[in-house]
C-alpha positions as CSV (number, residue, x, y, z in Angstrom):
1,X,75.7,-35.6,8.5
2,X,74.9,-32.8,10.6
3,X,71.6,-32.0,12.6
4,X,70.4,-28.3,13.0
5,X,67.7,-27.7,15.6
6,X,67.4,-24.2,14.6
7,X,65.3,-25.0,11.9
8,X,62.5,-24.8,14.1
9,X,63.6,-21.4,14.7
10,X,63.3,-19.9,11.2
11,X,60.3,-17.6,9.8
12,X,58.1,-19.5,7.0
13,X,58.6,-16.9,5.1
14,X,61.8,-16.0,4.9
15,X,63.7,-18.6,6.5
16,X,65.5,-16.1,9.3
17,X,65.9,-17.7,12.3
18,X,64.0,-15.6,15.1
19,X,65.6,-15.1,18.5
20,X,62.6,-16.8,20.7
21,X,61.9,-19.6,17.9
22,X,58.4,-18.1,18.4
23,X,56.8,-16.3,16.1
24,X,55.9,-12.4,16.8
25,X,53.6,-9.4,15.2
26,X,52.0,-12.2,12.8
27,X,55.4,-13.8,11.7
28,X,54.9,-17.6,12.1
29,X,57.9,-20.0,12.9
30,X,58.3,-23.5,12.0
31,X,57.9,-24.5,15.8
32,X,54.9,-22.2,15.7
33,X,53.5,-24.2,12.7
34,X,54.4,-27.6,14.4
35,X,52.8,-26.6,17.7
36,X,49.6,-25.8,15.8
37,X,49.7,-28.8,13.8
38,X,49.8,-30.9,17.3
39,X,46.3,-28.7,18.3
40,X,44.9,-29.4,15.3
41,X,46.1,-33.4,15.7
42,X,44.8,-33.3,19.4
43,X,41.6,-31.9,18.8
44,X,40.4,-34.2,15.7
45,X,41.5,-37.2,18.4
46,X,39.6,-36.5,21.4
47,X,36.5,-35.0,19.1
48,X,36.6,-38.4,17.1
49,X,36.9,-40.7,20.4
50,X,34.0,-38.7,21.9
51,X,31.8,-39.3,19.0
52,X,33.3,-43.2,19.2
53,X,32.7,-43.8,22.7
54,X,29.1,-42.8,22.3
55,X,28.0,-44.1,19.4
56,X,30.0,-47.8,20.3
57,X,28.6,-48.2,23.5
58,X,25.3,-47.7,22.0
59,X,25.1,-50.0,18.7
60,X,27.5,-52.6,20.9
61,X,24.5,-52.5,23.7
62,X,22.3,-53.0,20.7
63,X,24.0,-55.9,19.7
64,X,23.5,-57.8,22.6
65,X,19.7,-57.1,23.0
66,X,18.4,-61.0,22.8
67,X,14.6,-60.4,22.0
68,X,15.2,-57.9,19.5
69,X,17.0,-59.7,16.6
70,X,16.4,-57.1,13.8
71,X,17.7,-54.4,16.2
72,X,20.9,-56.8,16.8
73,X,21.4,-57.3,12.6
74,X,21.8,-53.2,12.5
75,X,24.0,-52.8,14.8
76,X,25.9,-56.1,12.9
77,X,25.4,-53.9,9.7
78,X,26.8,-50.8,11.6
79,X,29.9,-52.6,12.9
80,X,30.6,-54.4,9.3
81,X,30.5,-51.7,7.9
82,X,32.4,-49.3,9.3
83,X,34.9,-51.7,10.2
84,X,35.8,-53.1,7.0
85,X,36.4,-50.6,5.1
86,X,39.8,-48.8,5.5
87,X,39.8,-45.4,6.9
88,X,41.3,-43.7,4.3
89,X,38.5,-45.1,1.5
90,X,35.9,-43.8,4.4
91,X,37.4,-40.4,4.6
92,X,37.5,-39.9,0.6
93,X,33.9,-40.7,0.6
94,X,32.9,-38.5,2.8
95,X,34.8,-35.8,1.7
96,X,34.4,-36.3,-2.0
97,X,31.6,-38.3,-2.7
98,X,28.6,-37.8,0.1
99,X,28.8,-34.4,-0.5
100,X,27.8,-34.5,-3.7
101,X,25.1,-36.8,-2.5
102,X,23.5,-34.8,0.2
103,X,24.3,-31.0,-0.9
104,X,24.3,-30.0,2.8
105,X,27.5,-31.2,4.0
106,X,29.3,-29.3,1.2
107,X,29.7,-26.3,3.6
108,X,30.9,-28.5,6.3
109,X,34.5,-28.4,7.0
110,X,37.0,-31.0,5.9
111,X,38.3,-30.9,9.8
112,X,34.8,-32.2,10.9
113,X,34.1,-34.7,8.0
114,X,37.5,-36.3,9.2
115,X,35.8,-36.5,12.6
116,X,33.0,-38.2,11.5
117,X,34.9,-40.7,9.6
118,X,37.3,-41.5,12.1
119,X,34.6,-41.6,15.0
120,X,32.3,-43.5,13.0
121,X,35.0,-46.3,12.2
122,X,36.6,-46.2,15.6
123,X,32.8,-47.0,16.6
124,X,32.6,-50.0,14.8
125,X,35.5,-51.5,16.8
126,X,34.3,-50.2,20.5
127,X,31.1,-51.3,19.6
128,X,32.9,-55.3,19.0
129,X,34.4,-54.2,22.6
130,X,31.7,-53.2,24.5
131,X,29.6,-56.2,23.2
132,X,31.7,-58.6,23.9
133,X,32.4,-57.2,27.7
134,X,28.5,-57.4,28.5
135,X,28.7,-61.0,26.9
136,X,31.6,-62.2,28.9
137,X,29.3,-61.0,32.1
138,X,27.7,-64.1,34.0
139,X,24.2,-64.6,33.3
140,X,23.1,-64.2,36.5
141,X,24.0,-60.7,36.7
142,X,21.1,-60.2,34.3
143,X,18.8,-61.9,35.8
144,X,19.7,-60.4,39.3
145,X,18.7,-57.1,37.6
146,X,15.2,-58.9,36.5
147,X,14.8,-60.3,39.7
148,X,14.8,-56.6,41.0
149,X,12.5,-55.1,38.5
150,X,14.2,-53.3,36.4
151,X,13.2,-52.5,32.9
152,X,15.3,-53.7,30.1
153,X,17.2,-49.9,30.2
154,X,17.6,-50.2,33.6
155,X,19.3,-53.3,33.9
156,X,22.1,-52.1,31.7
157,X,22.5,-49.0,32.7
158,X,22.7,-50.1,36.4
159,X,24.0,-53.8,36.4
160,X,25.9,-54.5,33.2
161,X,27.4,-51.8,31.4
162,X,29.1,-50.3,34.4
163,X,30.9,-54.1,34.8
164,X,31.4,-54.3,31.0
165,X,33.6,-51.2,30.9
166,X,35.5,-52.4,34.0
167,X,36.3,-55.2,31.8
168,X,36.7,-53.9,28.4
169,X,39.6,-50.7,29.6
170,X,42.7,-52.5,28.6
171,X,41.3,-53.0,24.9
172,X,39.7,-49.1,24.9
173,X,43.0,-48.0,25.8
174,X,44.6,-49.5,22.5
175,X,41.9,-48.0,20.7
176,X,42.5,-44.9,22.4
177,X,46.0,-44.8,21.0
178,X,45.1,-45.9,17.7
179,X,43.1,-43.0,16.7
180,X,45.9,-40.5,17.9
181,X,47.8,-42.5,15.1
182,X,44.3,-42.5,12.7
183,X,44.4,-39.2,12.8
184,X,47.2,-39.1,10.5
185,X,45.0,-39.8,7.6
186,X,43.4,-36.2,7.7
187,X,46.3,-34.9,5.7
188,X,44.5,-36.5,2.8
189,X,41.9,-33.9,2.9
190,X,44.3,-31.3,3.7
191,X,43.7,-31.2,7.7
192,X,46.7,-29.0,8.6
193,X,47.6,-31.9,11.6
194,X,51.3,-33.2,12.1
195,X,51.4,-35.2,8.9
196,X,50.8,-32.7,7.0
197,X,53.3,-30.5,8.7
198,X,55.8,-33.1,8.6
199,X,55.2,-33.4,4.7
200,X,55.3,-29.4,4.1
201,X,57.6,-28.7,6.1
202,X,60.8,-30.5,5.5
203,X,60.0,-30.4,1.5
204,X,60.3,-26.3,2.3
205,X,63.4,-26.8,4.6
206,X,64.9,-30.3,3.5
207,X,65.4,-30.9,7.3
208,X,63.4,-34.4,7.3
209,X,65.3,-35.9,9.6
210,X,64.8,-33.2,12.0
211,X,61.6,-32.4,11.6
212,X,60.1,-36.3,11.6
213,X,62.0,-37.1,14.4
214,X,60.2,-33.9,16.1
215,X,56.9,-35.1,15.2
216,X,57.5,-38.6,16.1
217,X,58.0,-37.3,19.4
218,X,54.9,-35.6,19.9
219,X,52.8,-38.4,18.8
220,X,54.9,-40.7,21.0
221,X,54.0,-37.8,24.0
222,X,50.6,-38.0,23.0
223,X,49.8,-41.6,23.5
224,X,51.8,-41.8,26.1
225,X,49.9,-39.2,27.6
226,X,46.6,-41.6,26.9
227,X,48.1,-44.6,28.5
228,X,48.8,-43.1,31.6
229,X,45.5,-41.3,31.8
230,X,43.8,-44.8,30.8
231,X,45.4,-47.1,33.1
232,X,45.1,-44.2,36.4
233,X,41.3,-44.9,35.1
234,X,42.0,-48.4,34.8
235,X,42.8,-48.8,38.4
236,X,40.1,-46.6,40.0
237,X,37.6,-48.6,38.5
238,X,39.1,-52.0,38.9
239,X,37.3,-54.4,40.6
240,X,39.6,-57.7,42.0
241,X,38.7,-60.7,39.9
242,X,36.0,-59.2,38.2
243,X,38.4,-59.2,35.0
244,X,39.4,-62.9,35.1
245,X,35.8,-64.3,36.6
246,X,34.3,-62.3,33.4
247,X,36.4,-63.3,31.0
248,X,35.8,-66.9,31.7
249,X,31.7,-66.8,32.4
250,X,30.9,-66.1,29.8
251,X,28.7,-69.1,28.9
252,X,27.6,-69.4,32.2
């Protein structure tokens, strides 16, 4: 068997190889195509862990507010939700069926409905994150806060969560990585992201191996990418035994 790199070389169209392997004057290459692809793979990511980030530090909060149970049994709703069923079921609903449901998303575009589905269950599991770092936090850290007159807001947004996301990196970071990985799922709804390329392109050229192993290595560059940038984060923000003391006072 016999490899040949040039595929990534050759017009989409008509399959001559081009001198630069990029595409010029509107002629597209095959490395052109899989360079896009990556954009389009990138961009539904960091869009989807932006929307994540917000929305599960917010219902996780939520979930640890003591003197507001029916508060804490939404966000319990939110995060049972979203979390149980699988992405791809969510992402069919909300591209096939909600639509039909609620007329005005039918002009939005399947790139941000796969945003929405992958933030919203990638939410559900930092939300289970960020409430269990504020519960592993000693009690007296909240009361300290009281003690000092703070509102309710105030002592989270000043004493708690900035300790709970000290805590809780490590397990972002996984997440982090995952939804570089989730993101292959928008090829369902015909997201034009790696996946899809991968699929396309070595029916057109029957260069699989070639062309998997190339997109392999772009997601493996990807969350590689995200693990450095997560653990640099990781130890700016470290505190020395804050990790292990708040892991084990929890019920203190």
């Amino acid at each position: 068997m016999s490899w040949d790199w040039q595929v990534f070389c050759q017009d989409t169209m008509d399959r001559e190889v081009v001198q630069s392997c990029f595409g010029k004057g509107g002629d597209i290459t095959y490395l052109d195509w899989m360079l896009s692809a990556w954009g389009w793979t990138v961009s539904v990511s960091l869009l989807a862990l932006l929307l994540a980030l917000v929305l599960g530090s917010i219902i996780g909060t939520l979930r640890t507010l003591q003197d507001r149970p029916m508060i804490v049994r939404l966000g319990n709703a939110w995060v049972e939700l979203f979390r149980n069923i699988p992405l791809l079921v969510q992402i069919f609903l909300w591209y096939h069926v909600l639509p039909t449901l609620f007329p005005v998303l039918r002009g939005v575009p399947g790139f941000a409905l796969v945003v929405l589905a992958l933030g919203f269950f990638t939410s559900a599991r930092i939300a289970e994150q960020v409430r269990s770092g504020i519960q592993a936090l000693p009690r007296g850290q909240r009361y300290a806060g009281m003690a000092m007159g703070f509102t309710t807001f105030q002592t989270y947004r000043y004493v708690l969560l900035p300790m709970a996301f000290r805590i809780i990196i490590p397990p972002l970071t996984s997440e982090t990585m995952n939804i570089f990985k989730n993101s292959s799922v928008a090829f369902a709804v015909s997201v034009a992201e790696l996946t899809m390329f991968a699929m396309q392109a070595q029916e057109e050229t029957s260069r699989g191996i070639e062309v998997y192993l190339a997109v392999t290595t772009l997601y493996i560059l990807s969350a590689f990418a995200i693990n450095r940038i997560m653990a640099f984060i990781e130890k700016r923000a470290r505190i020395p035994g804050m990790v292990v003391s708040g892991a084990a006072g929890g019920g203190h």
